[in-house]
C-alpha positions in Angstrom: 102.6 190.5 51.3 101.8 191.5 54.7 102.0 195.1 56.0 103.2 196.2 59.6 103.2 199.8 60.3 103.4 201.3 64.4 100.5 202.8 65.5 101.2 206.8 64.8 102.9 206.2 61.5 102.0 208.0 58.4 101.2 204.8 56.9 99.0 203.4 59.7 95.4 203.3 58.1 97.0 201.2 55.1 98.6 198.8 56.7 97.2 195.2 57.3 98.6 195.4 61.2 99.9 197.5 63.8 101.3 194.9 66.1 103.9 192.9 64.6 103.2 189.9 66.6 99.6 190.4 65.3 100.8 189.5 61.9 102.7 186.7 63.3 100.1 185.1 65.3 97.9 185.4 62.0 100.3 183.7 59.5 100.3 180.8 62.7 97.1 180.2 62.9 96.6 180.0 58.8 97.3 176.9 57.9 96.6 177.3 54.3 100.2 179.4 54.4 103.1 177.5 53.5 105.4 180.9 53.6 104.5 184.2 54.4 106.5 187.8 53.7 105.7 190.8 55.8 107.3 194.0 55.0 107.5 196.6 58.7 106.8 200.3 58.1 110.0 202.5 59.9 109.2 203.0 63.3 109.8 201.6 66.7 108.2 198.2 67.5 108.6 197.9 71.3 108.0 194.5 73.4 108.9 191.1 72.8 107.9 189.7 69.2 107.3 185.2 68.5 107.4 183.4 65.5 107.1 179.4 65.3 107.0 178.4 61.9 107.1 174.8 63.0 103.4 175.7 64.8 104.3 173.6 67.8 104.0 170.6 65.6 100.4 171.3 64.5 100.6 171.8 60.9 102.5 172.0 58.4 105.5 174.3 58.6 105.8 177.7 57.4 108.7 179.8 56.2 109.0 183.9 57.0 110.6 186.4 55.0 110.6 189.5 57.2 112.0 192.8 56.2 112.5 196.8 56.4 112.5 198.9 53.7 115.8 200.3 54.7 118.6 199.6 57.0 117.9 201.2 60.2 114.1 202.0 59.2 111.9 199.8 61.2 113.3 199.4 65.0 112.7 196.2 67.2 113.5 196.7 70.8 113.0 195.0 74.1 114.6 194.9 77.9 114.0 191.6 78.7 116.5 190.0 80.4 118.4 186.7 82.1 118.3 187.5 86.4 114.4 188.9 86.1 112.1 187.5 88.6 109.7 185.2 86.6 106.5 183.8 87.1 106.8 181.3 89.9 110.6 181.1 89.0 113.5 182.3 90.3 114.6 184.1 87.1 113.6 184.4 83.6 116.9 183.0 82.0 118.8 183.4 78.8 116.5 181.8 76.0 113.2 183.8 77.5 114.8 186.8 78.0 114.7 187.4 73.7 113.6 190.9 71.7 112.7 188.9 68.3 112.4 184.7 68.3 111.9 183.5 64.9 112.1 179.8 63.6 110.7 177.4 61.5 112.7 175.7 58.2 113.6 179.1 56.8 113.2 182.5 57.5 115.2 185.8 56.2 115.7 188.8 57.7 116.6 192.2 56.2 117.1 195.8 57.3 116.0 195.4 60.9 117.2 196.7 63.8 116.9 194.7 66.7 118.0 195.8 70.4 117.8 194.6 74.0 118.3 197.4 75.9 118.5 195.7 79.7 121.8 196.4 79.7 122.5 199.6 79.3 122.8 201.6 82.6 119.9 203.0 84.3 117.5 204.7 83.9 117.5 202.7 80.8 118.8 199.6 82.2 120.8 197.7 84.8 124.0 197.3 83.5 125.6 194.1 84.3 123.2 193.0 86.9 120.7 192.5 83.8 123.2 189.5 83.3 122.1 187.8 79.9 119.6 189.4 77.5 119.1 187.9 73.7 118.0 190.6 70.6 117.6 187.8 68.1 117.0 184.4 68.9 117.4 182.7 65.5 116.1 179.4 65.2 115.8 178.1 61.5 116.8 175.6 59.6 118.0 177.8 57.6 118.4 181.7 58.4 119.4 184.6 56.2 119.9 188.1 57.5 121.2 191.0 55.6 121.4 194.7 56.7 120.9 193.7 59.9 121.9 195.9 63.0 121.8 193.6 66.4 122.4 195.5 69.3 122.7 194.4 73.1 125.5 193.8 75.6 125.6 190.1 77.2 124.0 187.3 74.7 122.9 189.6 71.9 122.5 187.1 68.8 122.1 183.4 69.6 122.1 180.9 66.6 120.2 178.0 67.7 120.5 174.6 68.1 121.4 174.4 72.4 123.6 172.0 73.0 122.1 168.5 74.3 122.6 169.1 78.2 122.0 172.1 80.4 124.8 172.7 82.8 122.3 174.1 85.9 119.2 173.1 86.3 116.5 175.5 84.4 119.5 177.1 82.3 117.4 175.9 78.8 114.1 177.6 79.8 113.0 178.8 77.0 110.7 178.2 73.6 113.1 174.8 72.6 114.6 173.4 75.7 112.2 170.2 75.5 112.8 170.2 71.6 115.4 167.4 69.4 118.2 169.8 68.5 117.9 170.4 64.6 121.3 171.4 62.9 121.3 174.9 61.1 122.5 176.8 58.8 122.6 180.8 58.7 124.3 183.5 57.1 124.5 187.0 57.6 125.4 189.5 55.5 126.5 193.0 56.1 125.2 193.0 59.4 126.6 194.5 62.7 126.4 193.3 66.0 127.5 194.8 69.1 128.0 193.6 72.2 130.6 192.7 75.1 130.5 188.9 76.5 129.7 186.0 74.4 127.6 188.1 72.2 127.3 185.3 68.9 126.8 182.3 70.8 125.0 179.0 70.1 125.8 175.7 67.9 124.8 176.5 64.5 127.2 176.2 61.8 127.3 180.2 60.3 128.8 182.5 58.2 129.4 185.9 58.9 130.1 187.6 55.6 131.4 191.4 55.4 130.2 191.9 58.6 131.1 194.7 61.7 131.7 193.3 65.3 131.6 196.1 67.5 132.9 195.8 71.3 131.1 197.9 74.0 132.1 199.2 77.1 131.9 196.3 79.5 129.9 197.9 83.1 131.4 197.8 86.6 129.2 196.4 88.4 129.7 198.6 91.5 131.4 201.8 91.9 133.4 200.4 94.5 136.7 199.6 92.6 138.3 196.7 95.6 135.2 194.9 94.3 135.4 195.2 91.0 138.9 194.4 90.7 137.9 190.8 92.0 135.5 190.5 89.2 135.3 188.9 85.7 136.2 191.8 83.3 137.0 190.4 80.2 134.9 190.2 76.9 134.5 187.2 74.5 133.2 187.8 70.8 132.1 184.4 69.9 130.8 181.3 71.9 130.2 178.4 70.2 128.9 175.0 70.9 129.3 171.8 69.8 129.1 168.4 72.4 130.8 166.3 69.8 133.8 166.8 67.6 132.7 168.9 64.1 135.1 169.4 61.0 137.2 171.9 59.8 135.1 174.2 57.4 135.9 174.9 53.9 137.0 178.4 53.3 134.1 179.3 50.6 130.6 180.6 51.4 128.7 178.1 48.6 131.0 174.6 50.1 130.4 175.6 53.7 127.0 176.1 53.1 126.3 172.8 51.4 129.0 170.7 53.8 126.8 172.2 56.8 123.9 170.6 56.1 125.4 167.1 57.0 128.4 168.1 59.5 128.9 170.9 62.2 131.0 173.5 61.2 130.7 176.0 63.4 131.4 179.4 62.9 133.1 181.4 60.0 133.7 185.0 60.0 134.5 186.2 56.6 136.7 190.2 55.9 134.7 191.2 59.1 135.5 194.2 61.0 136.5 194.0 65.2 136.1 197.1 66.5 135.9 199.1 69.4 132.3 200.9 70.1 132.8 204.7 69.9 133.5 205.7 73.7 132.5 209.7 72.7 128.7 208.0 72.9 130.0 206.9 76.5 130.7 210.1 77.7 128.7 210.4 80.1 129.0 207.4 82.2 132.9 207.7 81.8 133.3 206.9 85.8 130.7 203.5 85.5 132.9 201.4 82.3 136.1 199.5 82.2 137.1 200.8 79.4 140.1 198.8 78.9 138.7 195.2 79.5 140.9 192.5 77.5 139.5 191.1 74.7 139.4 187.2 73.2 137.7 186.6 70.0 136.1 183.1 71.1 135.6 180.5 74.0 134.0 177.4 73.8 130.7 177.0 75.4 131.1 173.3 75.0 133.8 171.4 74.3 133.7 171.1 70.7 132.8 174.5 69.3 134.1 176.0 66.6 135.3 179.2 64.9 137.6 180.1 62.2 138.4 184.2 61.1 139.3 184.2 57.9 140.7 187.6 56.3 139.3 189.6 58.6 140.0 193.4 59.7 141.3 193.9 63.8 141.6 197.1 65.4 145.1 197.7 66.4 145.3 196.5 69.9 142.3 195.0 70.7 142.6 191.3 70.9 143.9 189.9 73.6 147.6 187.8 72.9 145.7 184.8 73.8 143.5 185.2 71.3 141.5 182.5 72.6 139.9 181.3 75.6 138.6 178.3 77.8 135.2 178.6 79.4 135.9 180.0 83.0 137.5 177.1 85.4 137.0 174.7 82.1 140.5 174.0 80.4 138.5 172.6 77.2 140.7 174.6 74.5 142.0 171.6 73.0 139.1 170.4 71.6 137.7 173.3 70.1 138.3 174.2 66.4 139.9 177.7 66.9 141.5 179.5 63.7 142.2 182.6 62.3 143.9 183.2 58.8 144.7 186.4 56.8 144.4 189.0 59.8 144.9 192.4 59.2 145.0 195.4 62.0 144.0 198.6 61.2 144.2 201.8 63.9 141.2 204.2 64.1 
């Protein structure tokens, strides 16, 4: 086992590393490793943290367990994000814009937090002008996370494979644009992930099991209210993608995890919890949120994508009627596989 501890921590001197991506450059570049567990120290890890454990194609692949000792303990956080200039570029984008990128044929997390922080509102942030910014860019053939806390606004969690085609040029920048799309599985377990537009996104078929979705305050982007009445202000849970047709999934975690490795299945979200974010935490910034913003558990970011709730528990009055969505001026509802079975409302 590997230990990671931040510089300043009790635990410092007996640690293998201070830098996480120190540890995860040296499991890279040892390709006597075949898997590698590394255990953080609580603490805040700050910057953005890479993990290829397909080594670019040199080598033979290597699988990552990574893992806090508690939920909460060891904290991963970042403020990169989408509409930054870049480089020689105009912006960053989306898929380079990640806190934590991990991939390979398996890795499991557990008892991480993992935040992009761009946006919040300044000082911290900027709000909606950040536009997209990934926490967790998961990228495995197969993924485990448990006790995960996954925390951003726009984009927070994306479950990787992209679909085939970008839909503006550059919009796939990023560690696998030039990559074949590989199908994947992933589950996660007791987790919660906050966020406000399209914040589980991406074409891998996952389950979500016992998990809390937590909606945050969606930011004006200008004080001025004329203008922000002519601007998007709904919220979307899920976005997934698929460019061809997938099939329905079965309605139990061991069949939908063996069915997935041969079909797409999208995404399954087993007795989860849709909540609001605590507003009291808001408090200050009352005058800069909509607090009201409609919510619609999915769209589909391509054609095909699919998500089924199954037995889940809603806040009273948070959904939108519609339930469901297209993707902006893109009437492609009828293709998706939208469901939701067993729902239950609950008022806080």
């Amino acid at each position: 086992m590997i230990t990671v501890a931040p510089s300043g921590s009790k635990v410092t001197e007996n640690a293998d590393f201070s830098n996480l991506q120190d540890a995860f450059d040296a499991v890279m570049n040892d390709f006597s490793c075949s898997s590698a567990e590394i255990f953080l120290a609580s603490g805040v890890y700050s910057g953005q943290f890479y993990f290829d454990g397909w080594r670019n194609g040199n080598g033979d692949p290597v699988s990552l367990s990574l893992k806090g000792i508690h939920r909460g303990g060891a904290i991963l956080t970042g403020s990169l994000y989408a509409n930054q200039p870049y480089e020689d570029e105009i912006k960053r984008g989306t898929f380079r814009s990640y806190t934590l990128f991990v991939s390979g044929p398996s890795v499991s997390l557990a008892n991480l937090t993992i935040e992009n922080s761009a946006g919040h509102l300044p000082p911290k942030g900027l709000g909606r002008r950040s536009g997209q910014a990934v926490a967790l860019y998961a990228d495995s053939d197969d993924f485990f996370g448990k006790n995960l806390i996954l925390l951003g606004h726009q984009d927070t969690l994306f479950c990787a494979p992209l679909p085939e085609a970008e839909r503006e040029p550059g919009g796939f920048n990023g560690p696998r644009k030039n990559f074949p799309r590989r199908p994947a599985t992933m589950l996660f377990e007791k987790c919660r992930i906050e966020g406000t537009i399209d914040f589980i996104f991406g074409g891998a078929s996952a389950w979500f099991d016992h998990c809390q979705i937590v909606l945050r305050p969606l930011y004006r982007v200008t004080r001025d209210p004329e203008q922000n009445s002519r601007r998007n202000i709904f919220r979307y849970i899920a976005a997934p993608c698929a460019d061809t047709a997938g099939k329905k999934p079965p309605l139990c975690r061991k069949k939908f995890y063996a069915a997935s490795k041969k079909d797409y299945l999208g995404f399954l979200f087993n007795r989860c919890s849709f909540m609001e974010s605590d507003f009291t935490l808001f408090k200050k910034e009352d005058a800069l949120y909509i607090q009201e913003a409609p919510v619609y558990l999915a769209r589909p970011w391509r054609p095909f994508g699919g998500v089924t709730f199954l037995n889940c528990r809603m806040q009273n009055g948070l959904i939108a009627p519609e339930r469901f969505s297209g993707w902006k001026d893109i009437d492609d509802k009828a293709d998706a596989m939208f469901e939701e079975m067993g729902t239950k409302l609950f008022s806080c």
